[in-house]
ROKELUM-688435 format. One record per residue: y, z, x of N, C-alpha, C in turn; residue in one letter. Coordinates in nm, 3 decimals. Layout:
// residues N
REC, Y, Z, X, Y, Z, X, Y, Z, X, A
...
***
This chain:
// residues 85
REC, -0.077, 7.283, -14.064, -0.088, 7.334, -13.929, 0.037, 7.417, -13.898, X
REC, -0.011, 7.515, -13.825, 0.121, 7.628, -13.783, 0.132, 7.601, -13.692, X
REC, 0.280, 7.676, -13.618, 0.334, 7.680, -13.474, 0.340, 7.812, -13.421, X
REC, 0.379, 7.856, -13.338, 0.450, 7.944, -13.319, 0.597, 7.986, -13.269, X
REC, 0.668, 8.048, -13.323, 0.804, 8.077, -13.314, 0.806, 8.192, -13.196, X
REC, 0.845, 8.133, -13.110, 0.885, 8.329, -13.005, 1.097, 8.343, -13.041, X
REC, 1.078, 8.481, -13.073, 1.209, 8.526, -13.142, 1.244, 8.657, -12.966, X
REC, 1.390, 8.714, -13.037, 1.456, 8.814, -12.963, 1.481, 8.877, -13.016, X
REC, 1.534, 9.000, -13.053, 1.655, 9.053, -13.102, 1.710, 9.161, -13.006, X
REC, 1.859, 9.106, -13.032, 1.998, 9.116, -12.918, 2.080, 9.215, -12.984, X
REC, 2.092, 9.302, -12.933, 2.168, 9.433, -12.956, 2.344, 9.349, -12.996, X
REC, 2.414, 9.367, -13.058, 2.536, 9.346, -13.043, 2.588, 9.535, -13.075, X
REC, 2.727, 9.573, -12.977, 2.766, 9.692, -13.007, 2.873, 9.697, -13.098, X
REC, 2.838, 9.822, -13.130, 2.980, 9.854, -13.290, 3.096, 9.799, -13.268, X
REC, 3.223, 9.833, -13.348, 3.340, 9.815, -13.221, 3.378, 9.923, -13.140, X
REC, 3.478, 9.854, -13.068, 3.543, 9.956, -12.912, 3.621, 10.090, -13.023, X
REC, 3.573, 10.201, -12.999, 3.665, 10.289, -13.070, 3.625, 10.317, -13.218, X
REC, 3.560, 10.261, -13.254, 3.519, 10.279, -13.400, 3.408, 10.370, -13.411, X
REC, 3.345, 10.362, -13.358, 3.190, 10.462, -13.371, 3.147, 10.411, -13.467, X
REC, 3.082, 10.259, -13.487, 3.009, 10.204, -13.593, 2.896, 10.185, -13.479, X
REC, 2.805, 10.245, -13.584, 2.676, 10.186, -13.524, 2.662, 10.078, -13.503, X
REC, 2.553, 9.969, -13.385, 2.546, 9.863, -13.323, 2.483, 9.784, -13.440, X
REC, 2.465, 9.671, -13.432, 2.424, 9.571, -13.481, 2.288, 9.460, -13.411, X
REC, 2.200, 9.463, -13.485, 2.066, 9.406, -13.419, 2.098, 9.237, -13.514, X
REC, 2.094, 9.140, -13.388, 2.056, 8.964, -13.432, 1.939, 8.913, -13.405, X
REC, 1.880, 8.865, -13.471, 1.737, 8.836, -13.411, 1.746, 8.666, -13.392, X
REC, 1.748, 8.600, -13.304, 1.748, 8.482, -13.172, 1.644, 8.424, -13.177, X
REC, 1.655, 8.251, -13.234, 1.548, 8.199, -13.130, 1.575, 8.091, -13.068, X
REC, 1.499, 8.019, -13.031, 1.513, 7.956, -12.856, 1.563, 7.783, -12.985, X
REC, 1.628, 7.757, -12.881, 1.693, 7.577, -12.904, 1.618, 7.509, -12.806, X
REC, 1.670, 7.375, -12.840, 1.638, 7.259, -12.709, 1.743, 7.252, -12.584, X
REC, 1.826, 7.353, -12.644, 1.971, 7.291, -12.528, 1.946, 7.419, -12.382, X
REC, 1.957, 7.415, -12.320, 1.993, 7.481, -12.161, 2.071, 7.576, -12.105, X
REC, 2.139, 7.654, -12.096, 2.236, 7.725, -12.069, 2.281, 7.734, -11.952, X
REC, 2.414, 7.775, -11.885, 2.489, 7.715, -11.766, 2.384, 7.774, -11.610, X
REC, 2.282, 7.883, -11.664, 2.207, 7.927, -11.555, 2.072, 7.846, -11.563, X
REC, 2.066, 7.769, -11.669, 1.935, 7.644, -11.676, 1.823, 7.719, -11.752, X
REC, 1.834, 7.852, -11.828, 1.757, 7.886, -11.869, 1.775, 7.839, -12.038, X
REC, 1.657, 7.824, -12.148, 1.689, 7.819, -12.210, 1.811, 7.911, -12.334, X
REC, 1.856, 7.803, -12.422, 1.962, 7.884, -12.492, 1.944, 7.902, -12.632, X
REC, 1.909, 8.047, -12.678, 1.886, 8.086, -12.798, 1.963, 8.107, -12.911, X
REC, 1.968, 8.081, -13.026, 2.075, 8.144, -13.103, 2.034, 8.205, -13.248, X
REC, 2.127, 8.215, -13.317, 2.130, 8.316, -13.434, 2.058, 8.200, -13.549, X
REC, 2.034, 8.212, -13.655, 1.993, 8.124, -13.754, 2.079, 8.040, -13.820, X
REC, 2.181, 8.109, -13.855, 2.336, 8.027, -13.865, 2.438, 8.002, -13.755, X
REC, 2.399, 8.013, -13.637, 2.461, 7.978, -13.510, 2.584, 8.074, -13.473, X
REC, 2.590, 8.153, -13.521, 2.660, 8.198, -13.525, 2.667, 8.251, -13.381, X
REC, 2.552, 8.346, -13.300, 2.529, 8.377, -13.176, 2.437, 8.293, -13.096, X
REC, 2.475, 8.283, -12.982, 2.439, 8.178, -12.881, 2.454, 8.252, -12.752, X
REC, 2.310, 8.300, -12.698, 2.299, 8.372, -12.537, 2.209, 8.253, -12.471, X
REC, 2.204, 8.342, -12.340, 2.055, 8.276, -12.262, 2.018, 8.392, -12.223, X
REC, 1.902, 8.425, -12.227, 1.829, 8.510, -12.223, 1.729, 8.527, -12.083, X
REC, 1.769, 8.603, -11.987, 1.678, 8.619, -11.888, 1.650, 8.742, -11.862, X
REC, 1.530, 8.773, -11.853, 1.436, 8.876, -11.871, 1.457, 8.990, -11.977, X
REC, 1.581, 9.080, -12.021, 1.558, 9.153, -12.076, 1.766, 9.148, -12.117, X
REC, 1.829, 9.105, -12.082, 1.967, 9.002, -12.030, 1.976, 8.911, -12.111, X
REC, 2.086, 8.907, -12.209, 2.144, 8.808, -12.304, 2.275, 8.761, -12.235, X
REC, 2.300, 8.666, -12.158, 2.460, 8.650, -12.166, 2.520, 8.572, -12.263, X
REC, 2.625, 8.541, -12.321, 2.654, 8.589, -12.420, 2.764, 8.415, -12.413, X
REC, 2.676, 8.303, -12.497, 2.770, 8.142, -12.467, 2.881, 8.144, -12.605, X
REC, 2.813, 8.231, -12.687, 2.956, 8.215, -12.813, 2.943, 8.321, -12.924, X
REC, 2.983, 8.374, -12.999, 2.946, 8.517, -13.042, 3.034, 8.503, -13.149, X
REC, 3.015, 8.565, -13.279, 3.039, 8.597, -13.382, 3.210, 8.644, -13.432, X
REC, 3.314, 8.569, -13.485, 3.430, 8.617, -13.477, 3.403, 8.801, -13.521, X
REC, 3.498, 8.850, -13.401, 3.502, 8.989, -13.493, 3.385, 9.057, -13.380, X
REC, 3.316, 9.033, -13.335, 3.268, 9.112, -13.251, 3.301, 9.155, -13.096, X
REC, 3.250, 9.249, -13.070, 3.327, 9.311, -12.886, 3.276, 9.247, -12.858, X
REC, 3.343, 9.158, -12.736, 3.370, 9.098, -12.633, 3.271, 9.126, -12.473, X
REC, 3.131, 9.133, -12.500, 3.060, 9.154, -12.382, 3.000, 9.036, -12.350, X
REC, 3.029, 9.048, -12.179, 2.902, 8.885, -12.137, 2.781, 8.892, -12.145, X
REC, 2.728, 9.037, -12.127, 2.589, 9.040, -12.160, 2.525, 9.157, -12.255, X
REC, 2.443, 9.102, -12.290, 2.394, 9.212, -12.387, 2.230, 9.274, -12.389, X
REC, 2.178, 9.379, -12.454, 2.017, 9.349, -12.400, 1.965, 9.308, -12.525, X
REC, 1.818, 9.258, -12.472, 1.759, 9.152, -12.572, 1.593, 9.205, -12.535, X
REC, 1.532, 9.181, -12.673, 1.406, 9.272, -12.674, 1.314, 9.175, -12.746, X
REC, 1.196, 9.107, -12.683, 1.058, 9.000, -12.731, 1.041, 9.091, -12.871, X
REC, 1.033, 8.990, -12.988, 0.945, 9.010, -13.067, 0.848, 8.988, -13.096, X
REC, 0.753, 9.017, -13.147, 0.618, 8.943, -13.198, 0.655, 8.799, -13.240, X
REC, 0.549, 8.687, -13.200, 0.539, 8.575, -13.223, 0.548, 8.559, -13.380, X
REC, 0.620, 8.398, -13.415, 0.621, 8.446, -13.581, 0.515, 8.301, -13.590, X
REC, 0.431, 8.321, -13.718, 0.402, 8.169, -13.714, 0.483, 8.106, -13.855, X
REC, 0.476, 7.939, -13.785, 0.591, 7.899, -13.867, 0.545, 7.742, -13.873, X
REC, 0.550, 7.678, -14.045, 0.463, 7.537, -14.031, 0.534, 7.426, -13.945, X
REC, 0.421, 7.380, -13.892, 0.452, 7.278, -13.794, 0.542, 7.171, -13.859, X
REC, 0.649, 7.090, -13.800, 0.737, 6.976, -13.781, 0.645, 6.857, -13.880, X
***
């Protein structure tokens, strides 16, 4: 039996001054809450950790080495399916 997975992917930007192109993470949802009560998504290796409201990532812990924004934008992906627990 399958599930379904609902994913994000969250823009992170190049660095300040560098002119590196941005960086796409693709997010999915945890059990835990975030300080605005919405749920809190993260990276596959945890590395990134937002909450995500409507189209709005703010931004609970982020990747050493990356710019420093509270929010970022974040874009629905297609549902993934994924075997059930």
């Amino acid at each position: 039996m399958e599930s379904l997975e609902r994913r994000y992917a969250v823009t992170l930007p190049g660095p300040v001054c560098g002119h590196g192109p941005p960086s796409v993470v693709v997010v999915h949802r945890t059990e835990a809450l975030g300080p605005g009560g919405g749920p809190v998504w993260e990276s596959p290796g945890g590395e990134l950790r937002v909450e995500i409201v409507g189209e709005v990532a703010t931004v609970l812990s982020a990747p050493a080495g990356a710019a420093p924004h509270p929010c970022l934008h974040a874009v629905p992906l297609p549902d993934r399916a994924v075997p059930a627990p």
